[in-house]
C-alpha positions in Angstrom: 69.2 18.4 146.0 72.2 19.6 147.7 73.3 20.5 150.9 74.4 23.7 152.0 75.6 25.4 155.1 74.7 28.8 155.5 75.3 31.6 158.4 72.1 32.2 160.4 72.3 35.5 159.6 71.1 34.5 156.2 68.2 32.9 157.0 65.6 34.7 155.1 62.7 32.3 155.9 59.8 33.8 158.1 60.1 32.1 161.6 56.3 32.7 162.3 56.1 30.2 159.0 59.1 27.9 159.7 57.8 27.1 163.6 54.2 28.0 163.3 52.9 26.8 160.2 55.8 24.7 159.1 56.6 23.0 162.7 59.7 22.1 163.9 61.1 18.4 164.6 63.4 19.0 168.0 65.6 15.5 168.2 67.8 14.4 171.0 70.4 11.9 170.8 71.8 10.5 174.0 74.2 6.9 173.9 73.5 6.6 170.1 69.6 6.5 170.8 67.5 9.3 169.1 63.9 10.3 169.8 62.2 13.3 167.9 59.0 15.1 168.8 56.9 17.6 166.4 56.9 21.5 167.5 55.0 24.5 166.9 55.7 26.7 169.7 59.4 28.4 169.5 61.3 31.1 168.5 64.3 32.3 166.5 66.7 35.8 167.3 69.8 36.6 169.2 70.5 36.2 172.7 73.5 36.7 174.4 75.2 37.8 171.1 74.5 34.6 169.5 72.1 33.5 166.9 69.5 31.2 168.9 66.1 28.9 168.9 64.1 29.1 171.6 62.2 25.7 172.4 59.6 24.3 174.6 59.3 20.7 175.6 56.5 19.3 178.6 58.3 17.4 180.8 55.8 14.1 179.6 57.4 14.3 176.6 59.8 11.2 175.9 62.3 13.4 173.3 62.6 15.8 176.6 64.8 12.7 178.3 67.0 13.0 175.1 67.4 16.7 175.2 68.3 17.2 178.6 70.8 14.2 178.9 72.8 15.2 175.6 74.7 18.7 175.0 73.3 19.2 171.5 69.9 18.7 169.6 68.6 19.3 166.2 65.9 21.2 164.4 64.2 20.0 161.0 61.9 21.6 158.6 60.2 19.2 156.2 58.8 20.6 153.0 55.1 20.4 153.2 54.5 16.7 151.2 55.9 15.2 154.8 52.8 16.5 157.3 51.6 13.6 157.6 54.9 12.4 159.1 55.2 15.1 161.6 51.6 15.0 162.7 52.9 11.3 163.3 56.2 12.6 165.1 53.3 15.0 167.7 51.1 12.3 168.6 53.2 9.1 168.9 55.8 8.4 172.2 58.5 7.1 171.0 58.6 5.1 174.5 56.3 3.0 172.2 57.8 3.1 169.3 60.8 4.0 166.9 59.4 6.7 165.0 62.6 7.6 163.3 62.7 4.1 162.2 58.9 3.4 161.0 59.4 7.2 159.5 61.7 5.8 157.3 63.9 9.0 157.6 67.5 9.0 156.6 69.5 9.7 159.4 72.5 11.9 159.4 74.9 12.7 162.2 76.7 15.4 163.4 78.7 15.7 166.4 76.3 13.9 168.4 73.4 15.5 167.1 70.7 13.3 165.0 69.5 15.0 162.0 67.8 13.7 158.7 68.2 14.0 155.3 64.8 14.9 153.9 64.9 17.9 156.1 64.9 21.0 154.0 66.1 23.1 157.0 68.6 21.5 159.8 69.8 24.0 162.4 72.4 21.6 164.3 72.2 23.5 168.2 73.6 23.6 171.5 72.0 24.4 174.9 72.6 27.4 176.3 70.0 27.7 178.8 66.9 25.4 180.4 64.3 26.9 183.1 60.9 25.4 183.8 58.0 27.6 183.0 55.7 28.3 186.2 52.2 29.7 187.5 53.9 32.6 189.2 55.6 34.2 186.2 52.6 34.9 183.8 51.5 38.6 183.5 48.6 37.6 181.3 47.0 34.4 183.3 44.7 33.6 180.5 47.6 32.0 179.0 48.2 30.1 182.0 44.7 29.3 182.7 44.1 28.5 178.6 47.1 26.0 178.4 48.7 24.4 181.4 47.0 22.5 183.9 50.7 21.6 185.8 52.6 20.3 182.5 54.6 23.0 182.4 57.1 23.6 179.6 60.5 23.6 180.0 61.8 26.7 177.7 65.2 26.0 176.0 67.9 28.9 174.6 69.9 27.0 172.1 72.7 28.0 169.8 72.6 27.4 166.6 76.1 26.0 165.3 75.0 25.2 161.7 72.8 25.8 159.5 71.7 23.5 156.5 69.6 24.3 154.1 68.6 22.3 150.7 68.9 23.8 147.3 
């Protein structure tokens, strides 16, 4: 299949699908080292006049290291025959590991930014902003109360640069 690079404005897939249902694989690259992590939670719209993700990492998290040392990250979609390998990519560390390695995943590169071949989706991002989620801030505590004990998520606004989609 080919590769092609399309404006995020025509992105026509459902993000409630794409991050939800889907998941996402977030992947850092710092000093020519990559880590990737599986995620469901996130977001996809315009902030600051710019078409953007919205991430969350825990602070636990290995790939968080990546992220926050490195400029850029990447976002994958896999076509449905690879959940297995993303449930893999959510319950692994890669502090134990190389799970892009055992994957077997083509990687690709991109102005610093790891992304992989058998992706059917690759947005190719840039930070924008970072800010620790807290306690204090939630209006409706059951949230709060339902999923965080003190592993709070870091909530990341990221530019997406390119889009790739297969065809």
């Amino acid at each position: 299949m080919a590769v092609k690079e399309i404006s995020p404005f025509d992105f026509n897939e459902s993000a409630f699908r794409v991050i939800g249902k889907d998941w996402l694989l977030i992947t850092g690259e710092y000093e020519g080292k990559s880590n990737a992590m599986t995620a469901s939670w996130g977001g996809l719209g315009i902030m600051w006049g710019k078409p953007v993700a919205y991430i969350f990492i825990r602070p636990t998290r290995y790939t968080k290291e990546f992220v926050d040392k490195a400029e850029g990250l990447s976002l994958s979609v896999f076509p449905e025959e690879y959940r297995k390998m993303m449930n893999y990519f959510g319950t692994v560390s890669g502090r134990d590991e190389d799970k892009i390695k055992k994957a077997g995943l083509t990687v690709c590169h991109d102005n610093g930014r790891t992304y992989f071949d058998e992706a059917c989706v690759t947005m190719l991002c840039r930070k924008l902003y970072a800010q620790p989620l807290a306690s204090e801030f939630f209006v409706d505590k059951s949230c709060d109360e339902k999923w965080y004990k003190d592993d709070y998520h870091t909530m990341y606004v990221v530019e997406i640069e390119k889009l790739l989609v297969k065809e």
